[in-house]
Each structure stands twice: as C-alpha cells, then as structure tokens.
N, C-alpha and C positions, 0 to 999 in steps of 0.2 A: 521609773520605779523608786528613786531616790525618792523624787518628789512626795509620791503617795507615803515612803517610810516616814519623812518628816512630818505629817498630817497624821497621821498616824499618831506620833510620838507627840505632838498636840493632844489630842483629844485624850490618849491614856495619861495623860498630866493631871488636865483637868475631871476624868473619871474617876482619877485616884483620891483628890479631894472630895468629890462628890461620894466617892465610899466610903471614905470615915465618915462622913456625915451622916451615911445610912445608917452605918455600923451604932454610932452614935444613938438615933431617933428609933434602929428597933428596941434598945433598951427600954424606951418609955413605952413602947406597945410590946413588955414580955407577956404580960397577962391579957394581951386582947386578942381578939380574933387574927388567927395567921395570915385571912386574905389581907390584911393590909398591911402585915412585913409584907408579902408578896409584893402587892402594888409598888411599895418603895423600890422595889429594883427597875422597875418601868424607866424609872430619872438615870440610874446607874446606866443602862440600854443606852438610850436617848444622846446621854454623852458620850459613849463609846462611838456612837455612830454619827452621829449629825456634828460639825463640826462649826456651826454657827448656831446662834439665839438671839432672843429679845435683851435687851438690859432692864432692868429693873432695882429700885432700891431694896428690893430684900434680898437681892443674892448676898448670898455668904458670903462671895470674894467682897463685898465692902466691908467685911468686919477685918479687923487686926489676926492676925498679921499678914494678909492678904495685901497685895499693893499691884492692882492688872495694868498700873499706866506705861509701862514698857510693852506690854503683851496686848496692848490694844492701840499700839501706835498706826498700825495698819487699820484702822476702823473699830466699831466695838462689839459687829457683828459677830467676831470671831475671839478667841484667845490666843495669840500665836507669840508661842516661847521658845521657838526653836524658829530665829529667820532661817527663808528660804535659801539664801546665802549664804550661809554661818559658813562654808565647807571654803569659801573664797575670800572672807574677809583677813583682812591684814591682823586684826586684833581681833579675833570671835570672840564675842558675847550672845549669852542667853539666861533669861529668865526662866526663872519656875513660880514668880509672883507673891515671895516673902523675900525681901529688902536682902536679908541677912545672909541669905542659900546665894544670893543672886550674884553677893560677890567673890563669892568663897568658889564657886562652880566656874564661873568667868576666867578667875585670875588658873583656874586650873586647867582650860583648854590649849591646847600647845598655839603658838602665833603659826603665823604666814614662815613661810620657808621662802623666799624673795631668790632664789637662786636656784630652785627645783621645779621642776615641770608641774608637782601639785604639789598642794600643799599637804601636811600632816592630817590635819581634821578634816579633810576630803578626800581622805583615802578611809580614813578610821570611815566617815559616811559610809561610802561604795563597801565597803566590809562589811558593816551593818545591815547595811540592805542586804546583801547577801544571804547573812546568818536570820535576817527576817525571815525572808521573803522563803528558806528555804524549810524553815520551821511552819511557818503557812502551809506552806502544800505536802506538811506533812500531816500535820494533824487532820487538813481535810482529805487527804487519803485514807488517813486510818479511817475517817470517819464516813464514808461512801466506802469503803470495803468493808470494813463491820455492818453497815448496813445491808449491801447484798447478801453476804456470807447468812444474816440472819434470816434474809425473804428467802433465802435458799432451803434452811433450813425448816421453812415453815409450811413448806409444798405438801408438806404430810398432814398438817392441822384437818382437823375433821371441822366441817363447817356446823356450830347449831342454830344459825338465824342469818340473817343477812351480814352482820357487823359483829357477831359473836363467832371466835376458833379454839377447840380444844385440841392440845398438844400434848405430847408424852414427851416431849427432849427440852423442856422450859423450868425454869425451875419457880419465876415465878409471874404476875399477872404482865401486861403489856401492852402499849397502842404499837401496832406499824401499819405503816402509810399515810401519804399527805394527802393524795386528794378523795381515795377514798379509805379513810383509816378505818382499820378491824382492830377489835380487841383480843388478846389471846390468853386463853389461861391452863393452867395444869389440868390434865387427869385428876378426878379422885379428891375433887373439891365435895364438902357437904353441901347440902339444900342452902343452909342457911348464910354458908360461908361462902358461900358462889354469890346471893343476894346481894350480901353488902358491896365483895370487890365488885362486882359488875357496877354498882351505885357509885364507887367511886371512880373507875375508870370511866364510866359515864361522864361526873362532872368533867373530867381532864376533857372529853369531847367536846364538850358544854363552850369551854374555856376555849378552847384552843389550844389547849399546851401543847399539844402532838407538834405544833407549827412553833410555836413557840420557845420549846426546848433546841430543837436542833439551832433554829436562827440564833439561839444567846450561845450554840456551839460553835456557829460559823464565826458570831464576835470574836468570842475568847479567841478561836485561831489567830485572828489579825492580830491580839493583843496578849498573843501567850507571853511573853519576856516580861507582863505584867504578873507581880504574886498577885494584886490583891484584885484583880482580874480572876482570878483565879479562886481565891478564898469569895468574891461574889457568885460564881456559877454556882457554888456547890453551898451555899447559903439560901440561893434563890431557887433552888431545887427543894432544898427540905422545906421550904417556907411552901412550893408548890403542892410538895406531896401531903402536909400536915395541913394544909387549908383543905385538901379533899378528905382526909381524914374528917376535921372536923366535921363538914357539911352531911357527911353520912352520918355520922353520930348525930347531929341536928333533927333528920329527918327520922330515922329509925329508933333514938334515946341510947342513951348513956349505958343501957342495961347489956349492952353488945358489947360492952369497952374490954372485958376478958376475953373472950371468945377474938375479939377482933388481934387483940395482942396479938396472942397465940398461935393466930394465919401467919404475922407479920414478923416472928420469932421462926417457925417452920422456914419458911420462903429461905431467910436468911439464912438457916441451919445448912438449907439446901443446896450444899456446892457439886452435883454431880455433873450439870451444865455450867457454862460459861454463860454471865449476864449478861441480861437481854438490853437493848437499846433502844428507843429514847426515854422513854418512862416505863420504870420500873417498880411495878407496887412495893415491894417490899426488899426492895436494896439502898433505898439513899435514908441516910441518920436512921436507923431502928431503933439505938438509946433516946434519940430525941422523940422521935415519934410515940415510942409507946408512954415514955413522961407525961408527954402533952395529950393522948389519948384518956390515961387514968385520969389526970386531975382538968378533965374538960367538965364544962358548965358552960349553958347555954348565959351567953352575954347580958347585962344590963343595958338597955338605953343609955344610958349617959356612960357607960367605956366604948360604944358606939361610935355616940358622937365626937367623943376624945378622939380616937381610934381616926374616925374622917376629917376631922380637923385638924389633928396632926400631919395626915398625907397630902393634904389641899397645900399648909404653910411647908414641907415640904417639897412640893412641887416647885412653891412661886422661889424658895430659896436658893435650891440647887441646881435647878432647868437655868434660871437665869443667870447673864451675864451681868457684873455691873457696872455702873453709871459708867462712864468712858470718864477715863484718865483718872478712874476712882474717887473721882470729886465729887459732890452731891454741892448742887449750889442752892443757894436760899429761894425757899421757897418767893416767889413775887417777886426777887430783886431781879432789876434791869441788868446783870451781868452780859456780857456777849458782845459781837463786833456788830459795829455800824455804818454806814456810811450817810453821805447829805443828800436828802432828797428838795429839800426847797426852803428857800427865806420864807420867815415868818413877820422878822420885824429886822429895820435896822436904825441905830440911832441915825437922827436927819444931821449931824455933824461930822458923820463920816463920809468919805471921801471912796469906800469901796461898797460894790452891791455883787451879790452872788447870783450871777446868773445864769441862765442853763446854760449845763455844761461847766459848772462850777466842781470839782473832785476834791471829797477829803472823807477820812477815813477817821472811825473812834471807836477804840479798846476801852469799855467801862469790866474793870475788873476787881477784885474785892479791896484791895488797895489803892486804887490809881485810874487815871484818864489817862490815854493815850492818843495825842490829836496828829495823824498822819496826812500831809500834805502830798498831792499829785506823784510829788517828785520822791516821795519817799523821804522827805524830812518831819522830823519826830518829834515832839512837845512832849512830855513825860511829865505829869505834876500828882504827889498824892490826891487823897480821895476821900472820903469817906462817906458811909451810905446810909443812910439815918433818915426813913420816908418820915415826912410828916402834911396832916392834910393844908391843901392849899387853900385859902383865904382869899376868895376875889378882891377885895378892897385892898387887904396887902398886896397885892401881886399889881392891883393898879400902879399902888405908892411904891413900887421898883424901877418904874421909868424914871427917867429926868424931868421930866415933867408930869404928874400922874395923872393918867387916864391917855394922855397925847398922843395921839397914832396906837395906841396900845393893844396888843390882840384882846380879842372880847372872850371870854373865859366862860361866859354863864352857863353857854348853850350844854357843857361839860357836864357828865352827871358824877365823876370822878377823878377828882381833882388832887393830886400828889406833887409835893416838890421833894426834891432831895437837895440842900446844900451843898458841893459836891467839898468845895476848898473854905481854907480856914479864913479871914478877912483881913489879914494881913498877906496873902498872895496875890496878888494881879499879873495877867487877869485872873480873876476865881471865876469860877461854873458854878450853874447851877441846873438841875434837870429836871425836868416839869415831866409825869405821867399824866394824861388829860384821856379819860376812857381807852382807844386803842393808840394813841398815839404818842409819840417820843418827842419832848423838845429840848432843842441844849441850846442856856442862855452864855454869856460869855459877857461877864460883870465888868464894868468900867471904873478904877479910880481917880478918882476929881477933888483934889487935894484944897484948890480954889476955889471950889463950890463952897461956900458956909451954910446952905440948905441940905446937900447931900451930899456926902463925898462917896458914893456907892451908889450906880444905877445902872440895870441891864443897856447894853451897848447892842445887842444882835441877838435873836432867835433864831435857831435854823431849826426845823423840825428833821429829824434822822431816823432811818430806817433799817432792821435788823438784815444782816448779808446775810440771809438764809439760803441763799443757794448755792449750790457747789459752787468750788473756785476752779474754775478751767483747768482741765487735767490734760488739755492738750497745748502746742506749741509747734513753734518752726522755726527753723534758721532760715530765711530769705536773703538772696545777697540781689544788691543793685549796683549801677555802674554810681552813684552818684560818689563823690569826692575822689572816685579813685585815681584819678591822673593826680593830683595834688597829694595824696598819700606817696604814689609811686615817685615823682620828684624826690621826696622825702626820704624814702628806704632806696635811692638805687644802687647800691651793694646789693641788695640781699639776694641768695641766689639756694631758689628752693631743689635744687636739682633734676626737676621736671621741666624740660623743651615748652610745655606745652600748657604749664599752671598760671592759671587764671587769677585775677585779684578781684574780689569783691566786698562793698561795702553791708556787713552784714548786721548793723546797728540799728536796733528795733524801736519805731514811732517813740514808744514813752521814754524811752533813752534820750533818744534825740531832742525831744521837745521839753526837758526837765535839766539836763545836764550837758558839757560842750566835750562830752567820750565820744568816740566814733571806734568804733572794730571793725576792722579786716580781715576778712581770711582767703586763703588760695586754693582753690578748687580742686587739685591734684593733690599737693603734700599735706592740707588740712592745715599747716602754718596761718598761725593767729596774731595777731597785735593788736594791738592798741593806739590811737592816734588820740593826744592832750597835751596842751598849751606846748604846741608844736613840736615834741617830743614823741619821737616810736618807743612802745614795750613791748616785749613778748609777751602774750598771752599763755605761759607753761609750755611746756612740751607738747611733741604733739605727731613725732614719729611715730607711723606702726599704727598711729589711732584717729583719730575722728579730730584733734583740736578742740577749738571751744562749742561747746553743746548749750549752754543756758547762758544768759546776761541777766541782772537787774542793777533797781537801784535803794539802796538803804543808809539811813544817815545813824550807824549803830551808836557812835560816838559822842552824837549829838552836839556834833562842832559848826552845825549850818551846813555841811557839805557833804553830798551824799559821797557813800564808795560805791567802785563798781564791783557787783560780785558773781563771780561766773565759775560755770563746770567745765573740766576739758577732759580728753581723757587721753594716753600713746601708749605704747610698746605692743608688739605685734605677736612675741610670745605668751606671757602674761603681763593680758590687757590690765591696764590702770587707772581709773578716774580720779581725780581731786577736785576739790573745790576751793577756792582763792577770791583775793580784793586787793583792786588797786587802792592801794591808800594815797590820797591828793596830797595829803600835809606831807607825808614823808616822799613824797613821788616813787612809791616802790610798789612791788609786788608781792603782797603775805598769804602764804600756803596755810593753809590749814592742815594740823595735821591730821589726816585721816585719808586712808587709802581704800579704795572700793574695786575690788579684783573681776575682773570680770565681765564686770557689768558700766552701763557709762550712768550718769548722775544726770538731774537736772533742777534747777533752782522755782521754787514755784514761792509767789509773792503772797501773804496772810494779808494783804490791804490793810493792818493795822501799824506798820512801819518796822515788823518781822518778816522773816524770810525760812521758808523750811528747806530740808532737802531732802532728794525722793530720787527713786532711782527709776533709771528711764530705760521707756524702749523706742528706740529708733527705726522708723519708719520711712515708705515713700521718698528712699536716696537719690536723688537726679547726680548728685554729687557732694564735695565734703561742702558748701556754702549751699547747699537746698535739700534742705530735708526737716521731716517732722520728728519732735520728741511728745513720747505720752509719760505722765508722771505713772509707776506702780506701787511699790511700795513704801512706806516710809524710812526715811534713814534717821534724820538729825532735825533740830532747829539750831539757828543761825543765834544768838544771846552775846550781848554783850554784856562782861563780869568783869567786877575787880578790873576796872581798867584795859582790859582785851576783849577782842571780838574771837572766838572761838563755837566749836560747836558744844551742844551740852551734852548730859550725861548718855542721851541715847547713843551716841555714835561709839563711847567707851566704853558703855557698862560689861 
C-alpha cells in the first residue's frame, strides 16, 4: 500500500503542474466553444492516472524552471519525485523538478535515526498511507451509498419511453445508470421546457459523461489531499455542463436563451430534495452558466480553428514527458556513447593492429572525447564539434603519404568531418560522418617530417552502444588461487566451523588488473588480495559482503581502482560502496548509506561507473548468487581532485 501511496504522490506532482497549465490555456479559450475547455481536462485525467509517457521536446517540463534530471534518473518513461526508498535512506532526498524547491524540501526531511528500528520519514510514510488510503475508502463510500440511496429513491419514477423517468422527489434533470443510463426529470416540466433539457441530457448520452463523471470521481478519491485536484473536478463539470448548454442552443437558437435561464434558476431555487448524482442539469455553476448562455453566439471558423489548435499544442505539451535528463541535444550532432567495431586504416609504421576482439570505448560529448580502454583506463581530452563538409582530395592529403593505403571516400554520398582537437594536442582526433557510418581518425605528430608534421595514424570505424547495458550479474566463486590466499590470511578466523573460501574475481578484473577478491561462503567475509597484501573488503556481518566489483581509472593516473558494493548489519541492513585506491594502498568509503536494500555497480563502457540498487537472486550461498540492477541511485565522478558520488545520491 505504501508503495501505491508513493505513485500516487508522483502522478498528483505532476497533474498539479499540468493543471496550471490548463488553468493557464483555458484563459485563451474564454470566448470559444466550452467543448474544448472540456477536452483540456482529458490531459489533467490522463496524468492523474497513467503514470508513464512518451518524451517529447514540447513538454513544458523542458521549459525553466522545470529541471526532470533527477526525476527521470530511473528512465524517462516515468517522473519519479518521491524514490521508492526515500522512507530508508540515510539522508532522503526528493524532487519536485525546480532546482530551488528541491533543496529547500530535501534539507527539510528529518535523516536516518541509525539507532532506532525505523527511521523517522518511514514512519511519517506508513502514517500517510494510512490517513490516504483511509480517505479513499471514504469518499468512495460516500459515493456508492449516495448512489444506491438515489436508485432507491427512484423505484417510484413513472417510466415515459424506454430511457425517459418522471419523478416528483427530484428537484432537478438527471442521468442514472452505467450500462443502461435513464434520464429523470421533474414533474410539471412545460412542452417546451422538457424539449430543450431532454436535448441536453441527450448530448451527456451522446458523450458519455454518465461514465465519465463518476470515473474523474473515482480519481479525485485517489488524489483528494490534492486542492487543485479538486478545484479541476469541479471546473471540468462546469465546462461539461455549459458545452451541453451550448450545443442545444446551436441546434434549437439563441431565441431559448431566457426561458432556458429560467429552468436553470427554478431547479436551483429548488431545495426541497437533496441533489441528485452524477449529472445534474441544473446544480453545477448557475452564475456561470447562465453568463455563458446570454452572451452565446454561434462560433467563427477561425475561433474554431484557434480553439483545436490550441487543444492539439496542448496535448503534445502537457501529456509529454521531456527529453531525459532535460537535455535536448543538437540536432545531427554525433553526441552519445560508442564503442570499436573494426580497423579501417592503420599507419604501415606502426607496430600495433586492432584485431577482433580488440575493446575500447568512446564518450563524444558536447565538450570532450572520452577514449575508454578494456581495462577501464580513461583518456579525457577537450572537443569541440564544428561539422564541416568533407573534401575527397583533402582527406587523401591527411595520410603520410596521400592517397597510400587510403580508404576510398567516393563511394560516400555524405561526407562530414568534424576536427575534434585543436593542433597543438597530440594525439588530436578527428571524426569522419560518411552516410550511416562513424569513423574516428587519431592524428599523428611528426615533428621531423618537413613535408608534414600532421597525418592521420589509424581509422577505426565505431559504432553507437544502443543497447541496453546488462542489467543483470553474479558473484561466482571458483577454487582457483585460494590455497595461496589462505597461506596468506591464516589468522583469520570467521567463526563458522564450516566457511568456505572462494575466489570470486570476475574474467575482466582478472584479465585487466592483478586484484583478486575472496569471499567465504558462510560469514560473507570479503577481501582483497594485491601485491601480496590482504584487505578487507568493508564490513560485512549480518549482511551479504561484497555484491558488485569493477574497474575505473577516475583519477587518471594509469591505474585503474577497484570499486565495489558490500552491504552488513542484520538489524538495519546497510549497503556502501567503496575503492581500493592502489597509490595510497587503502580503502575509501564513500559516503553514502543505502538502508535496506544491497547496491550494485554497473559499468557505462565509457570509463564511468553508475550505482543502482540491486536485487538479489538465485542464493546457493554468500560467494554464488545473482544481482539484477533496479533502480537508479548515483554516478560514480570524479571532481575537484576526489572520487565521490554526485549530486543524485545527496540531493
């Protein structure tokens, strides 16, 4: 039930924007037809209930002071301002998707209580749910007992047609029933004045609103603790009732507009009964209605077309999510991650060829190349992006020799280079668009040359990593080093008769870096084995030990670190994430505590690291089991001289 309250509490975030914005756009349609204020509530609906969308560049959330990059760290399908977590984390944070609320509402949520069985803001949760969930089943009580109470009361209508009931305890016109709705109207209506209301309850049939009203009743229930949930129900009513207003005056003319009043003043007058439910001719806005009845005029074309043009750009604005991480990237540019798919050229003076099975990794970003090697070691050099068309004969005259082994270009019917770096770095890049395909040169300086001191050295053509990055994982443990480890640790004594050691150090560790980790199978105790020295791998009673391994060189000192999740304590659980730093031969915590839940490290291929929290599957024991990445928590950045995590894990 929690869970549903905080989805919930999503969706009426982002409804509540989307209703100023209606609030807003019916301003521009005061003088046009009501069915299209109507329509506009359709969007306000849509949000309150569906809790995913498309993205697109014209939602409003990309305009200022909108900022969704926190709220769509989990995907962009969704808006989520309230982690699932919040109730567990050590420091909660939550958005509401302006920069400025974000920090002001954050620094105000009480922390972790590290000494109590739950925390403060998980209790405040379960209370909430409570005072929800218990307002829910009120309002739809009230609203299925008024309901009966009224078919009870209606046992007496005298039937005049199949869908037509006249009543003497109503005071005034009415639809009840969904699947076969009857109309009900007073005693002692005139000829004339019976014509019209029946035309207009008619349309409500027409429409559907009989089904329509109750459903935006059952919203609001979910989202009563919302006002302006509340200020839409009863907006989007009058807007119902005054579009069927209208449409009878359309058909019948203008010349009714007193007489019609006048029903709609009585009805009102008429408090000898208790009002009727779901549609009631003459109880929702009478001031408004009868305004918008006197001074109606049959539309213009062109306030029409206004009118549907405005609800079209409406839709595409407010239905939509946008862009993920709020960025909108240039149109055409090659921004995005890539990896190597195959040599295209290589100078015949080098000494290395890439061959299958060759791995590297490249961040083209709005400032910068990022060239990620295997092993997770980083090249980081500015950028910049300036297409210009390419030139065959130039592009000959960039080899060492021009034309010499040279890929042939012609066949190209679109030919783009971008000079990546300035000609004073070596090596500089340079990146070739050639119709669908990507190549990245890597420029050579030749200081001795007095013909050229600059000619491409290697082409690799690279291709965009559009597919998911594995969301899954395993801790596998093998016998391999472990008698050589155990020589090594034999003190250590986990308190289990019976705890096993295994080497749980994953292929690309091993073949990139000389880390090896151990863990033991009963007490979850982890280490560490490097240049012949044991570490502990964190704590690790009461919990799981280490859960994720990679490797990253954030530092950019040649030497990757290792960085891993672990998690202990048996009352409240604790996850961290950490790196062994080589240069200082220690172990640095990050600080950031994940309550609850265990953590796991997943690699960006571009020589970043994110962190996501896992769920742990498939346990044989603590060295064999799977982790699935869920939600997002952090990325891994290195700043100002430290490796920490960034603003998501604090905000």
């Amino acid at each position: 039930m929690e869970t549903l309250f905080l989805k919930i509490l999503n969706m009426t975030l982002t409804a509540t924007y989307v209703i100023v914005a209606v609030l807003l756009i019916r301003l521009l349609l005061k003088r046009a037809p009501k069915k299209y204020s109507y329509l506009l509530w359709a969007v306000v609906l849509f949000r309150l209930v569906c809790p995913v969308s498309i993205s697109s560049e014209f939602s409003i959330f990309n305009a200022a002071p909108f900022d969704m990059t926190a709220a769509q760290k989990s995907g962009e399908a969704a808006l989520s301002y309230v982690p699932s977590d919040i109730g567990y984390m050590e420091n909660p944070a939550m958005t509401v998707g302006i920069p400025t609320m974000n920090v002001i509402i954050s620094e105000s949520l009480p922390p972790a209580a590290q000494a109590e069985s739950a925390n403060p803001l998980q209790i405040g949760i379960q209370f909430g749910t409570i005072v929800w969930s218990s307002g829910v089943a009120a309002l739809l009580i009230y609203g299925i007992v008024s309901y009966i109470r009224l078919k009870r009361r209606m046992v007496t209508a005298v039937r005049l047609d199949n869908y037509i009931c006249e009543a003497d305890n109503i005071r005034s016109p009415f639809i009840l029933g969904f699947i076969k709705p009857r109309i009900y109207i007073p005693f002692g209506l005139r000829e004339q004045e019976r014509v019209y209301i029946l035309k207009h309850e008619a349309y409500h049939l027409k429409r559907k609103d009989h089904l329509i009203k109750p459903l935006a009743f059952v919203v609001l229930a979910f989202h009563w603790f919302n006002p302006l949930a509340w200020l839409a129900f009863a907006l989007m009513a009058k807007d119902m009732e005054m579009s069927c207003d209208e449409k009878v005056l359309s058909e019948t003319g203008s010349g009714i507009a007193k007489e019609y009043c006048t029903s709609l003043l009585s009805f009102a007058a008429n408090r000898r009964f208790p009002s009727a439910s779901p549609l009631a001719f003459g109880e929702t806005g009478i001031r408004e209605r009868v305004k918008n009845i006197l001074r109606f005029k049959a539309p213009k074309k062109r306030v029409i077309a206004f009118s549907a043009a405005i609800c079209i750009l409406a839709v595409a604005v407010c239905a939509t999510n946008p862009i993920v991480n709020g960025a909108l990237k240039k149109a055409g540019e090659p921004y995005g991650s890539y990896h190597f798919e195959k040599q295209i050229y290589m100078n015949p003076l080098s000494s290395f060829m890439a061959f299958e099975g060759f791995k590297e990794y490249y961040a083209l970003t709005e400032n910068s190349l990022i060239v990620t090697d295997e092993a997770g070691n980083q090249q980081k050099m500015a950028a910049v992006y300036e297409r210009e068309t390419l030139d065959e004969q130039e592009f000959k005259n960039s080899f060492m020799m021009p034309g010499m082994n040279a890929p042939n270009i012609s066949g190209y019917k679109e030919r783009f280079q971008y000079v990546l770096s300035h000609s004073s770095v070596n090596p500089g890049y340079r990146l070739y668009l050639l119709d669908g395909e990507t190549w990245l040169a890597k420029m050579h300086k030749d200081n001795a040359n007095l013909l050229k001191s600059e000619y491409i050295w290697s082409i690799y053509k690279i291709s965009k990593l559009d597919e998911e990055i594995v969301e899954n994982a395993a801790i596998v443990g093998t016998q391999d080093g472990v008698d050589a480890f155990l020589a090594l640790q034999k003190d250590f004594k986990s308190g289990y008769d019976t705890d096993k050691c295994y080497n749980i150090t994953p292929a690309s560790i091993v073949e990139n870096s000389d880390y090896r980790i151990f863990k033991y199978d009963k007490s979850s105790a982890s280490f560490l084995l490097y240049g012949g020295e044991v570490y502990p791998l964190g704590e690790w009673f009461g919990g799981l030990g280490v859960t994720s391994m990679a490797l990253a060189d954030m530092d950019s000192d040649g030497v990757s670190e290792l960085y891993f999740t672990y998690s202990w304590g048996s009352g409240l659980h604790r996850s961290h994430a950490a790196y062994f730093n080589p240069s200082a031969k220690g172990i640095v915590i990050l600080p950031y505590t994940h309550l609850n839940e265990d953590m796991t490290l997943v690699d960006n291929r571009d020589g970043s690291l994110s962190l996501y929290e896992a769920a742990i599957s498939n346990m044989a024991d603590f060295a064999n089991f799977d982790t699935e990445r869920t939600d997002f928590i952090s990325d891994i950045v290195y700043e100002n001289g430290q490796i920490l995590l960034n603003a998501a894990a604090n905000e």
